[in-house]
LOZADO-65351 format. One record per residue (C-alpha): residue number from 1; x, y, z; residue in three letters. Coordinates in Angstrom, 2 decimals. Example, Ala and Ser with C-alpha at 12.3 -4.5 7.8 and 13.67 -1.06 7.14 Angstrom:
BEGIN
+------+---------+---------+---------+------+
! resi !       x !       y !       z ! resn !
+------+---------+---------+---------+------+
!    1 !   12.30 !   -4.50 !    7.80 !  ALA !
!    2 !   13.67 !   -1.06 !    7.14 !  SER !
+------+---------+---------+---------+------+
# end
This chain:
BEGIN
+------+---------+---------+---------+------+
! resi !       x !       y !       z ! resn !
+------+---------+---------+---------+------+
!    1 !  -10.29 !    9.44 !  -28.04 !  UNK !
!    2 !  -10.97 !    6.06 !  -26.28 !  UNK !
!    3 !  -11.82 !    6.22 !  -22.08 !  UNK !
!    4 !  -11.23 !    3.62 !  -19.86 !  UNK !
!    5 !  -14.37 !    2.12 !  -17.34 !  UNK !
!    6 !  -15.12 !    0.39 !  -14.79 !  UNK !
!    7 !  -18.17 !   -1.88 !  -14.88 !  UNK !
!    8 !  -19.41 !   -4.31 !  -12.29 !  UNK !
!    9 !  -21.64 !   -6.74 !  -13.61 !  UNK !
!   10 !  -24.18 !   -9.19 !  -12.87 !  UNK !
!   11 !  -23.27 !  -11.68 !  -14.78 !  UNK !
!   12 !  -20.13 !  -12.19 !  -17.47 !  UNK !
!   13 !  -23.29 !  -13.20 !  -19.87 !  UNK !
!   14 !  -23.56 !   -9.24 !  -20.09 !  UNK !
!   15 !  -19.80 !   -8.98 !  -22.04 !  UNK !
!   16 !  -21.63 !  -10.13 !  -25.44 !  UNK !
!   17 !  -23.10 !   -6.75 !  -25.24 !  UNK !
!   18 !  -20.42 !   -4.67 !  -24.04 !  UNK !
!   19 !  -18.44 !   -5.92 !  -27.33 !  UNK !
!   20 !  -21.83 !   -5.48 !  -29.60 !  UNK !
!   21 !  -21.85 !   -1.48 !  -28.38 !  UNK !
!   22 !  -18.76 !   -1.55 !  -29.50 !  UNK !
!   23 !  -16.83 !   -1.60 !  -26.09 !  UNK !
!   24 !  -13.02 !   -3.19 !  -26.05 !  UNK !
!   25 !  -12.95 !   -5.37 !  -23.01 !  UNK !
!   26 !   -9.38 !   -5.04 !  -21.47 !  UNK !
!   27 !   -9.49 !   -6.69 !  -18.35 !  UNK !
!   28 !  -12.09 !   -9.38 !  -16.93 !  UNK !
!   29 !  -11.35 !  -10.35 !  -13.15 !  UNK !
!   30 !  -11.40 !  -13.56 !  -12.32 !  UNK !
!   31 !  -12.00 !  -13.53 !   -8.45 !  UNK !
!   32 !  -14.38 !  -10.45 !   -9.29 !  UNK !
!   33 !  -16.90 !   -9.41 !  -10.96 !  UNK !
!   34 !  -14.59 !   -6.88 !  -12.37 !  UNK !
!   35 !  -14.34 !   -5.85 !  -16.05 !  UNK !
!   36 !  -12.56 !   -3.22 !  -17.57 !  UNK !
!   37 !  -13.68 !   -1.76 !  -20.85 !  UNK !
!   38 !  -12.03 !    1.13 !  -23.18 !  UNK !
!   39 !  -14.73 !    3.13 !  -25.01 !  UNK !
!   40 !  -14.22 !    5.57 !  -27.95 !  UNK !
!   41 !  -17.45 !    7.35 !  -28.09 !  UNK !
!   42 !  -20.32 !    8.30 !  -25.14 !  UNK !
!   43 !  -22.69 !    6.64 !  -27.15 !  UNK !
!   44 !  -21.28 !    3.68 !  -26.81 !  UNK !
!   45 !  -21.37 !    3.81 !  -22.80 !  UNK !
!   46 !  -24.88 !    5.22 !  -23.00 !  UNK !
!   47 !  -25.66 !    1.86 !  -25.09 !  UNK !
!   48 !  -25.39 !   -0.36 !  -21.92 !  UNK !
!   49 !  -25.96 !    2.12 !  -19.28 !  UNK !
!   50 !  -29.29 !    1.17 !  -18.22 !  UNK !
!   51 !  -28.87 !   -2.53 !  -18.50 !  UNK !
!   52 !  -30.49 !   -4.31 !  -15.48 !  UNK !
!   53 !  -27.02 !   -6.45 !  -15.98 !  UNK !
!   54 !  -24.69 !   -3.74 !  -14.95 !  UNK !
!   55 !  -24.51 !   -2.79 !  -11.53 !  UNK !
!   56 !  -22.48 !   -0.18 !  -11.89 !  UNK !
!   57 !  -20.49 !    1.95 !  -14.55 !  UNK !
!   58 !  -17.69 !    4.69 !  -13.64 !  UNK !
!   59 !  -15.02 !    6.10 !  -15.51 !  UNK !
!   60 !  -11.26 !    5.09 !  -14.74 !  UNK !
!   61 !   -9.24 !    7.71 !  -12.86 !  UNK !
!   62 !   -6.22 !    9.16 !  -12.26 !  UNK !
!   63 !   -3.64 !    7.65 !   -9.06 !  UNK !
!   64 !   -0.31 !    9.22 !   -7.92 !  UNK !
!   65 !    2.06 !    9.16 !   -5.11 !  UNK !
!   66 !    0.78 !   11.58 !   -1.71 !  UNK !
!   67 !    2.78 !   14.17 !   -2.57 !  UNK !
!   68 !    5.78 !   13.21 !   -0.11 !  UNK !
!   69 !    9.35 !   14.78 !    0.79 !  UNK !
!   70 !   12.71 !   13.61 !   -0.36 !  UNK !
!   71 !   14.57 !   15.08 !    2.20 !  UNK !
!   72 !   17.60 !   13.39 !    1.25 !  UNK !
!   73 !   18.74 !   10.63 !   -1.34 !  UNK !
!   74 !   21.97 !    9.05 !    0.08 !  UNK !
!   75 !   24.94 !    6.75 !   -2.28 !  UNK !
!   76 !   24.92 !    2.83 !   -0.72 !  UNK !
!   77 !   28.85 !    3.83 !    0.19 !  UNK !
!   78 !   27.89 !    6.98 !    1.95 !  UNK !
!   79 !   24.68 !    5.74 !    4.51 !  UNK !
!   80 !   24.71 !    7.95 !    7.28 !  UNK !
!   81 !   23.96 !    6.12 !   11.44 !  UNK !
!   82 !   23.79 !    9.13 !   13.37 !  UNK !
!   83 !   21.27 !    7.89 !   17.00 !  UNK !
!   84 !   20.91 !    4.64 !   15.51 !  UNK !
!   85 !   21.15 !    1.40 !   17.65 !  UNK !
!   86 !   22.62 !   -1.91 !   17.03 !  UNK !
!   87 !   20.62 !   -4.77 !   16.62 !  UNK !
!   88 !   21.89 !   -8.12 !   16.07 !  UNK !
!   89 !   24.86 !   -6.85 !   14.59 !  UNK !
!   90 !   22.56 !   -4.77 !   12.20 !  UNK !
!   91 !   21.89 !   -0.97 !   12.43 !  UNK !
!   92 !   18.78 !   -0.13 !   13.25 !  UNK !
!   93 !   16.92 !    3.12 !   12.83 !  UNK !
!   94 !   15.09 !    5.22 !   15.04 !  UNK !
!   95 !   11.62 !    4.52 !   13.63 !  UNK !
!   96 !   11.92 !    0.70 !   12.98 !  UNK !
!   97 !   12.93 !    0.45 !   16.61 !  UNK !
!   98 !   10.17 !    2.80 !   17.89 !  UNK !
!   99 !    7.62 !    0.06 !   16.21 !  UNK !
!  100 !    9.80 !   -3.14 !   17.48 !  UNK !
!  101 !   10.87 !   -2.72 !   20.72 !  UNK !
!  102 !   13.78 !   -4.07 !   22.65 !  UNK !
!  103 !   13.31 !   -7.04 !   20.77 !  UNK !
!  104 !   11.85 !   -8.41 !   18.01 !  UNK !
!  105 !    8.67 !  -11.23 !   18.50 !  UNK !
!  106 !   10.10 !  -12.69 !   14.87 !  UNK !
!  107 !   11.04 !  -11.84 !   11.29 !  UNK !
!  108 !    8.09 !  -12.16 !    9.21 !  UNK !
!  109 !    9.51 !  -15.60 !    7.48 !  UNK !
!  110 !    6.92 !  -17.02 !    5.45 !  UNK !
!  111 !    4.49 !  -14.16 !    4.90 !  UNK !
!  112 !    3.55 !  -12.46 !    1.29 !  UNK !
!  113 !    3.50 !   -8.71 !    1.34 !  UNK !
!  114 !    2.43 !   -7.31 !   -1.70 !  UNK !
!  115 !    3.81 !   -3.45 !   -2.53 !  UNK !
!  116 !    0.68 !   -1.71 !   -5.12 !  UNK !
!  117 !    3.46 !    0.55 !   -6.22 !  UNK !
!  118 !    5.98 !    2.08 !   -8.33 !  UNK !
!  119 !    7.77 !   -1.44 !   -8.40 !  UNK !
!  120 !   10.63 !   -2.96 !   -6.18 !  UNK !
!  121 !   14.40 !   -2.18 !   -7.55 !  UNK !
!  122 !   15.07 !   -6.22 !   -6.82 !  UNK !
!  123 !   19.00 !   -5.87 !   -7.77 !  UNK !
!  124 !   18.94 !   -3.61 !   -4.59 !  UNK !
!  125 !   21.38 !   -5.48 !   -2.02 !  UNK !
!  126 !   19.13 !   -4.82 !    1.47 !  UNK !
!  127 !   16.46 !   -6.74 !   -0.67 !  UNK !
!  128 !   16.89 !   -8.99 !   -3.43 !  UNK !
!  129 !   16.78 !  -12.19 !   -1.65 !  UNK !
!  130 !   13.56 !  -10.84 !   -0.04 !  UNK !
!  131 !   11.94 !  -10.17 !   -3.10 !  UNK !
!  132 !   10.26 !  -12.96 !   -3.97 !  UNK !
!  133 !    8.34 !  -11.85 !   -7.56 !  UNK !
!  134 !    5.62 !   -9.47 !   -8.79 !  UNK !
!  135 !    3.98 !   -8.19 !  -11.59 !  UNK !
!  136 !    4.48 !   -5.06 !  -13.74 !  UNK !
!  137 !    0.73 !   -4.14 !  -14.76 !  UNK !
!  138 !    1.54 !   -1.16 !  -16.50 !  UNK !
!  139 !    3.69 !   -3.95 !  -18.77 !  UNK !
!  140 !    3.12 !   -6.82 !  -18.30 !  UNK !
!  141 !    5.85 !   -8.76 !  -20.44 !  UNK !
!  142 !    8.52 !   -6.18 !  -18.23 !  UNK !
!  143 !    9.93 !   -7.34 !  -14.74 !  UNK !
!  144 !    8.13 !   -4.92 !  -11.94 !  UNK !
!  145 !   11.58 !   -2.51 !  -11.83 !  UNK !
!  146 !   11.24 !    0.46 !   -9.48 !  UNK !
!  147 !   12.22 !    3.47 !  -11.57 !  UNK !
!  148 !   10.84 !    6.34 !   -9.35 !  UNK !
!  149 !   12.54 !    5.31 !   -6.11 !  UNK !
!  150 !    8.75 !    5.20 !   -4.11 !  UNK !
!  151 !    8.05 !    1.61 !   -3.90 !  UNK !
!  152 !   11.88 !    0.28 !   -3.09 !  UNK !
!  153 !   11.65 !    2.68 !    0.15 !  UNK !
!  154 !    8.14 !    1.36 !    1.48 !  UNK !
!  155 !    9.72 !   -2.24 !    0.27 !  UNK !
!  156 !   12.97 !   -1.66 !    2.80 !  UNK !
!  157 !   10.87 !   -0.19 !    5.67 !  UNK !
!  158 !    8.59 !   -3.40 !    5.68 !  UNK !
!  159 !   11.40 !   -5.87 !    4.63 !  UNK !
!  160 !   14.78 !   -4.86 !    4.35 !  UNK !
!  161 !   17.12 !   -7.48 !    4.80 !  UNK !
!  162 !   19.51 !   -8.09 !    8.44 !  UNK !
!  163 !   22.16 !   -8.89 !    6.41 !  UNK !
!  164 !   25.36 !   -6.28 !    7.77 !  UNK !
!  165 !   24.72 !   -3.35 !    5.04 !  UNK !
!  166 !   22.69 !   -0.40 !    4.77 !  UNK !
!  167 !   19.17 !   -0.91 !    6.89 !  UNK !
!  168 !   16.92 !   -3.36 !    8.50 !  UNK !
!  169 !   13.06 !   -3.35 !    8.13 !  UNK !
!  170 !   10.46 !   -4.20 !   10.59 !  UNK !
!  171 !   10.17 !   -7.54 !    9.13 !  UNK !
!  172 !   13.86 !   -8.67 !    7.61 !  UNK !
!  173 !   12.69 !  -11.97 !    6.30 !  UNK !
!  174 !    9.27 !  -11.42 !    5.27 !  UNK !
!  175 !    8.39 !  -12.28 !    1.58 !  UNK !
!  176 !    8.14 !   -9.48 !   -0.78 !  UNK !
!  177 !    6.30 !   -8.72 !   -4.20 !  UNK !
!  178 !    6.41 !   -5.78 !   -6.52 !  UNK !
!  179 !    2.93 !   -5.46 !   -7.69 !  UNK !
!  180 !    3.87 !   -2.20 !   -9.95 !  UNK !
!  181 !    0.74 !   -0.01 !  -10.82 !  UNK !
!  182 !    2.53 !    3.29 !  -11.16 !  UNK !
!  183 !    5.06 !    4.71 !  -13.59 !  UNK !
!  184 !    8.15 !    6.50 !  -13.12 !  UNK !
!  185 !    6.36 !    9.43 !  -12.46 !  UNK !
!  186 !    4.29 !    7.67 !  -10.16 !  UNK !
!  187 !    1.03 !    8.09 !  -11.46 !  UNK !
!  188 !   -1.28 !    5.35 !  -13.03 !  UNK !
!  189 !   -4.94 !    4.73 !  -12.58 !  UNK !
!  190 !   -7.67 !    2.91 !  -10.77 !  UNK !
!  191 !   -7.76 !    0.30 !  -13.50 !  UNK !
!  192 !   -4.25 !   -0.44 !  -12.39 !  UNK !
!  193 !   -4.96 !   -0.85 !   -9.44 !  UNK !
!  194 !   -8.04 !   -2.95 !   -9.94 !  UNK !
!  195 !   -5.76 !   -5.14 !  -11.66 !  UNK !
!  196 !   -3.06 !   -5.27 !   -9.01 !  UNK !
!  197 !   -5.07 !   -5.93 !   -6.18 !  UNK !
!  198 !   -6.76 !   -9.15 !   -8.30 !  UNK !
!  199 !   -3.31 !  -10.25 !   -9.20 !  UNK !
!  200 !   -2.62 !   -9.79 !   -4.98 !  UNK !
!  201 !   -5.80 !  -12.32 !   -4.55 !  UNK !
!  202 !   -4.47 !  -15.16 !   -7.06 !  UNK !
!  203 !   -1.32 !  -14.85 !   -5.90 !  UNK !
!  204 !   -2.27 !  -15.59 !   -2.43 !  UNK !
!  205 !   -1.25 !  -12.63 !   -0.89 !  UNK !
!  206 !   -1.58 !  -11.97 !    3.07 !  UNK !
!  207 !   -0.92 !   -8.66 !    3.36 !  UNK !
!  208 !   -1.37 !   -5.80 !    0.89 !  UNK !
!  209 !    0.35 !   -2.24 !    1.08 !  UNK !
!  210 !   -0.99 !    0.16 !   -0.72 !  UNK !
!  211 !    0.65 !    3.82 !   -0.42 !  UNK !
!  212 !   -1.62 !    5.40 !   -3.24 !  UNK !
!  213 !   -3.48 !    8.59 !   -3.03 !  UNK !
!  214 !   -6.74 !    8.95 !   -5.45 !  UNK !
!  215 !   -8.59 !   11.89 !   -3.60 !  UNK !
!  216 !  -12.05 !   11.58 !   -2.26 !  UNK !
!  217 !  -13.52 !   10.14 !   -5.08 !  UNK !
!  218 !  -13.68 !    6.24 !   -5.53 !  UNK !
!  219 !  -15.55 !    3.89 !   -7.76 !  UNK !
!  220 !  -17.61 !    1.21 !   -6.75 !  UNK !
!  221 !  -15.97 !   -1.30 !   -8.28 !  UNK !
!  222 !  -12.78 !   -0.52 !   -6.55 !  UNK !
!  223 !  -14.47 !   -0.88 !   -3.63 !  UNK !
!  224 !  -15.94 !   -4.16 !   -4.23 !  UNK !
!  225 !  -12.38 !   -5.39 !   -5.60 !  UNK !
!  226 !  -11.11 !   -4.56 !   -1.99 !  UNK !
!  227 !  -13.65 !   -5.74 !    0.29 !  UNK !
!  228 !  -12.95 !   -9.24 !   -2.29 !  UNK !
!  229 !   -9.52 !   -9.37 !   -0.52 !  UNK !
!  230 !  -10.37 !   -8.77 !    2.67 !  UNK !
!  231 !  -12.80 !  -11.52 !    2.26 !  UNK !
!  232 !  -10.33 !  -13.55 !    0.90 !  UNK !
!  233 !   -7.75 !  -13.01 !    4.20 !  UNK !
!  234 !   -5.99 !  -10.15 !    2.48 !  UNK !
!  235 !   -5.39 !   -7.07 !    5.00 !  UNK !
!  236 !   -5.48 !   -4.12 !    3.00 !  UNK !
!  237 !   -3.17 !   -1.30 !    4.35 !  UNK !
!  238 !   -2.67 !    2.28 !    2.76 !  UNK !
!  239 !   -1.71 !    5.53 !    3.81 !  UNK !
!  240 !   -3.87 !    8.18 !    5.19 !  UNK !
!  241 !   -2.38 !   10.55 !    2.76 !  UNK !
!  242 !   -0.73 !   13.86 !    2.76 !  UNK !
!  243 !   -3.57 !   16.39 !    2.33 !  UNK !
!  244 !   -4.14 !   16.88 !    5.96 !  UNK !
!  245 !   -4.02 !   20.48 !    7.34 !  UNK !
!  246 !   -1.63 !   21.81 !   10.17 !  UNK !
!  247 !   -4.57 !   21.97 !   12.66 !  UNK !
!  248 !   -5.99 !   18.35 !   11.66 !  UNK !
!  249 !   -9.51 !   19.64 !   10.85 !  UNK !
!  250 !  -11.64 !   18.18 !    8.16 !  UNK !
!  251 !  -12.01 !   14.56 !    6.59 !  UNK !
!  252 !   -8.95 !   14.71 !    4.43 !  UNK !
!  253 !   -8.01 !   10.87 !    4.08 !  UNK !
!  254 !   -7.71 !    9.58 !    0.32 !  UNK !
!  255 !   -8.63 !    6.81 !   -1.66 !  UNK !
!  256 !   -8.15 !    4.00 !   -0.76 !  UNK !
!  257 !   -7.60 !    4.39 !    2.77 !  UNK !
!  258 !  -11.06 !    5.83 !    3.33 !  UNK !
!  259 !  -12.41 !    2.70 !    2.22 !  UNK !
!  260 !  -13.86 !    0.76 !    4.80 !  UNK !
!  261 !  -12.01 !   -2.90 !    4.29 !  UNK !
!  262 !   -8.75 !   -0.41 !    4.40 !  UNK !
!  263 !   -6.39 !   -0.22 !    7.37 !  UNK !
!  264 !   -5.51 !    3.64 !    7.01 !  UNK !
!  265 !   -2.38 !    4.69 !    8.64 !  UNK !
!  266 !   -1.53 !    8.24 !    9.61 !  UNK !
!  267 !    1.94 !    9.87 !   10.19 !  UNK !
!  268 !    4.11 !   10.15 !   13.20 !  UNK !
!  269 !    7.31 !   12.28 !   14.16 !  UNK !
!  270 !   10.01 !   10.84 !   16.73 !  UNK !
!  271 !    8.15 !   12.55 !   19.51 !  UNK !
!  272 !    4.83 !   10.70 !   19.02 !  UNK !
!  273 !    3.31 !   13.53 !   17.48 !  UNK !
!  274 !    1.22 !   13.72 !   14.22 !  UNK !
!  275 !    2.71 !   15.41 !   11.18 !  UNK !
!  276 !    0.64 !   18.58 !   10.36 !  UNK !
!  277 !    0.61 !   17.40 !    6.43 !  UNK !
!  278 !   -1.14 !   13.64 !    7.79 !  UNK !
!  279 !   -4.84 !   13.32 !    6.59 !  UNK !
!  280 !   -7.37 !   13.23 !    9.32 !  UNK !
!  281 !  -10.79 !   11.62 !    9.20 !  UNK !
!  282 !  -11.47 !    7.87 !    9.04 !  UNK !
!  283 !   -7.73 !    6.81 !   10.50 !  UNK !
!  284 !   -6.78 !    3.56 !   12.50 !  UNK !
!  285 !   -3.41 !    3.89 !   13.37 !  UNK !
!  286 !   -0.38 !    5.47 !   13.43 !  UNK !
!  287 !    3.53 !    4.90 !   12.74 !  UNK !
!  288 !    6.66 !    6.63 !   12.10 !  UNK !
!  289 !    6.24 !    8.95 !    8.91 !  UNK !
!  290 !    9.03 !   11.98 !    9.79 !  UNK !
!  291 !   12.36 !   11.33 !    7.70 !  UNK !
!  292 !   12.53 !    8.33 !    7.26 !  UNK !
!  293 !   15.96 !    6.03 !    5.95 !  UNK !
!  294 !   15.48 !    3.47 !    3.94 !  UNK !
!  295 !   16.21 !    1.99 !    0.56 !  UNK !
!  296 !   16.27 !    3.74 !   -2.76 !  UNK !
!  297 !   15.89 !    2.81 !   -6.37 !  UNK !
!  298 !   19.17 !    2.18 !   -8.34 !  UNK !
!  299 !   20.33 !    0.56 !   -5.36 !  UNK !
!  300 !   20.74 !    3.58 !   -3.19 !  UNK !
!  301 !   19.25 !    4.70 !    0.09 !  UNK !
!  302 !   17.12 !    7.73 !    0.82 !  UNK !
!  303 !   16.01 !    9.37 !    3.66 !  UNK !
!  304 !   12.02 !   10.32 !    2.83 !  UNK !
!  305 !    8.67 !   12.05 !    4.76 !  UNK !
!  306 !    5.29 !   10.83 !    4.27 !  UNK !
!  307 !    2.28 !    8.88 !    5.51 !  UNK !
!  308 !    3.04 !    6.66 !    2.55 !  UNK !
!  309 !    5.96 !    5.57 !    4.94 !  UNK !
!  310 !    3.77 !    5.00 !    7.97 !  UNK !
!  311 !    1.69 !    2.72 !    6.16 !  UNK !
!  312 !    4.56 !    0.57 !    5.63 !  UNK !
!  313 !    5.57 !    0.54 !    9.27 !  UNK !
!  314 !    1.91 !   -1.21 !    9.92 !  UNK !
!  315 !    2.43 !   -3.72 !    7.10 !  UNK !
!  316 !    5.87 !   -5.21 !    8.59 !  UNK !
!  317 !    4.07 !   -5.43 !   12.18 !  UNK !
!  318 !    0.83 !   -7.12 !   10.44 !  UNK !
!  319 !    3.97 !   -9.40 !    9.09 !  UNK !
!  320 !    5.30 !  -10.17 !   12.17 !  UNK !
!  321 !    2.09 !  -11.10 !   14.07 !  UNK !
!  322 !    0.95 !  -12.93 !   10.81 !  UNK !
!  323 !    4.05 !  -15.28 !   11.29 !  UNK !
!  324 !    3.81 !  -15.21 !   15.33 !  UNK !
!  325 !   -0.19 !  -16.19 !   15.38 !  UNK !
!  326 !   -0.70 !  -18.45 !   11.91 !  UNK !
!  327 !   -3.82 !  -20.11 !   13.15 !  UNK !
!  328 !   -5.60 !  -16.66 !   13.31 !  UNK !
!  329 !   -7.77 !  -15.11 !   10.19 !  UNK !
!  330 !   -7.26 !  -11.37 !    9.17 !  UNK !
!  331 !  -10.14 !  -10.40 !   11.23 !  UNK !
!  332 !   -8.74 !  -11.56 !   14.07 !  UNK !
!  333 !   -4.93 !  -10.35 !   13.65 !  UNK !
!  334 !   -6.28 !   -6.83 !   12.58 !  UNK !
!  335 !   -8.34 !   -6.62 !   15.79 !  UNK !
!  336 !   -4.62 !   -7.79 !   17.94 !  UNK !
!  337 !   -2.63 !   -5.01 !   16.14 !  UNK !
!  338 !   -5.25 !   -2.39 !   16.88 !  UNK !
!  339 !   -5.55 !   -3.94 !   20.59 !  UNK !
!  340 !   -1.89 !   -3.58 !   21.19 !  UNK !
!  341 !   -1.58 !    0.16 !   19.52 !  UNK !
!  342 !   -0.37 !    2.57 !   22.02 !  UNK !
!  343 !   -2.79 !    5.08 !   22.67 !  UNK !
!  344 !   -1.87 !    8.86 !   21.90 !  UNK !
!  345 !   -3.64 !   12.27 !   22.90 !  UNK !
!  346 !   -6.26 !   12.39 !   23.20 !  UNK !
!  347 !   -7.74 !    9.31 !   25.32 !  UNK !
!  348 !   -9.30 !    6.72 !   22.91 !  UNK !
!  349 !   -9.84 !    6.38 !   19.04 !  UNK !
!  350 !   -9.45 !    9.19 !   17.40 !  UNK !
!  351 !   -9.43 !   11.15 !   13.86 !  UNK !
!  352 !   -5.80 !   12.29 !   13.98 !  UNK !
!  353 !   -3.83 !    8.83 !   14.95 !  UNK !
!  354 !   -6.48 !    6.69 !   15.40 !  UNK !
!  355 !   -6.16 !    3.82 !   18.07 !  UNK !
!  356 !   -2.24 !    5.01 !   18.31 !  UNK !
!  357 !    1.05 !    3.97 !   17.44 !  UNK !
!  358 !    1.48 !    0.64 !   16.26 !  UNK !
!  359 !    3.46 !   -2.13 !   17.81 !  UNK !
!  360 !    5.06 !   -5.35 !   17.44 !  UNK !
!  361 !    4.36 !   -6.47 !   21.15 !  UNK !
+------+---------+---------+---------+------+
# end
């Protein structure tokens, strides 16, 4: 049975003898030197292994969701507004305010926000407009439909539209793209991602959310793929992920939010305080993560728990200070949103929320 692997090479010279082993080259990036090669026997891989032309060889592995809660999945005609406010004429939950403010510095028009995902359900009313195109890697000749439900909810919480229905995100006109990577199931694999995150760099992407869990273990090609987009402007964001423990002890944050180019975002409740399931370790920040309403696949709305919701929090406030400060480079807009953070217990960075809750200030 054939194996998928990850090989970064010195030079695309090397492919030649990739194919003469007997290797089937599926992918070769073009903004990396990423190539992706399926290989039916362990000879075969043992054939180039030693190559002073390969930098690296690792075998593809398995992504899913962080294991999240549904704590409720809700009809369009049937959205519930219990302690939300009004803004602008448009209802406005409890953890999109907690990240805005009283008011809003602007709307996000004009900035890309790619979802690494299940897909975007782009028939869904709250975000069609916004919803701007994508890719479907796991089929590529398919539109990027969200099956699972996963990716439409991070979609609404960074972008849902103001538009007098259902929800608003933290960034209502912010440009959105369903990079899907994931199945229905939501699982899929590094090579997926690999793929989506070089799709994300031709595609001119600014921001990248990415609420995928892979475990500990990376690859360093993945790696390499994401410090490419950082390079290349692109801030990374992902969730912490759910593996934390109740007394947040241990390094428990997941691939690819452990990664160093990655913003990792941990998980809030409405009282400020971390959610005992929120990964601890290498963290940065902090957002709203406890029950969370926002949109669903097959155009519903769902009310959801996880720090795969936090992450998206961050990603609409990166939006918003990406269209308030244009002139500034990723560096420098990731250093402003870590600035402005509000700073939790206890005093200073630290491995549980990291610099604090985030905020569009």
């Amino acid at each position: 049975m054939s194996a998928n692997y990850h090989l970064l090479l010195r030079s695309p010279a090397h492919l030649k003898k990739i194919k003469a082993a007997g290797g089937n080259i599926r992918f070769v990036g073009k903004y990396t030197p990423a190539v992706i090669v399926s290989f039916k026997h362990p000879d075969q891989v043992r054939k180039i292994a030693n190559s002073p032309e390969l930098i690296s060889i690792a075998k593809d592995q398995l992504l899913t969701l962080p294991y999240y809660k549904v704590n409720k999945v809700i009809k369009a005609s049937a959205v519930p507004y219990p302690e939300h406010k009004l803004m602008n004429h448009q209802v406005l939950t409890w953890n999109i305010a907690r990240v805005i403010g009283k008011r809003r510095l602007n709307s996000g028009a004009g900035v890309r926000v790619g979802v690494i995902d299940t897909g975007i359900d782009f028939h869904h009313p709250d975000l069609a407009s916004n919803v701007k195109g994508g890719v479907n890697i796991l089929s590529p000749s398919l539109p990027p439909m969200d099956e699972n439900g996963h990716g439409t909810h991070i979609a609404g919480i960074i972008g849902a539209l103001n538009n007098h229905y259902g929800v608003v995100g933290v960034a209502p006109k912010v440009s959105l793209y369903a990079i899907k990577v994931l199945n229905a199931s939501g699982k899929g694999t590094i090579s997926n991602l690999i793929r989506g995150v070089e799709w994300a760099i031709a595609n001119r992407m600014h921001i990248l959310n990415i609420s995928i869990s892979g475990g500990k273990l990376t690859t360093p090609l993945l790696d390499y793929v994401l410090q490419a987009a950082v390079k290349r402007g692109i801030l990374v964001v992902a969730a912490a992920g759910n593996t934390g423990t109740p007394a947040g002890t241990g390094d428990t944050v997941s691939v690819p939010a452990r990664l160093d180019p990655v913003i990792s975002v941990a998980a809030l409740n409405r009282n400020n305080g971390r959610e005992p399931y929120s990964a601890t370790g290498k963290v940065d920040l902090a957002a709203p993560g406890s029950q969370i309403l926002s949109t669903y696949s097959f155009r519903r709305f769902a009310i959801l728990s996880g720090t795969s919701m936090a992450a998206a929090h961050v990603s609409g406030v990166l939006a918003i200070y990406r269209a308030a400060y244009p002139r500034m480079d990723a560096n420098e807009l990731k250093k402003m949103v870590f600035q402005r953070a509000i700073d939790l217990p206890p005093a200073g960075p630290d491995p549980w929320t990291g610099r604090g809750l985030v905020r569009a200030l």
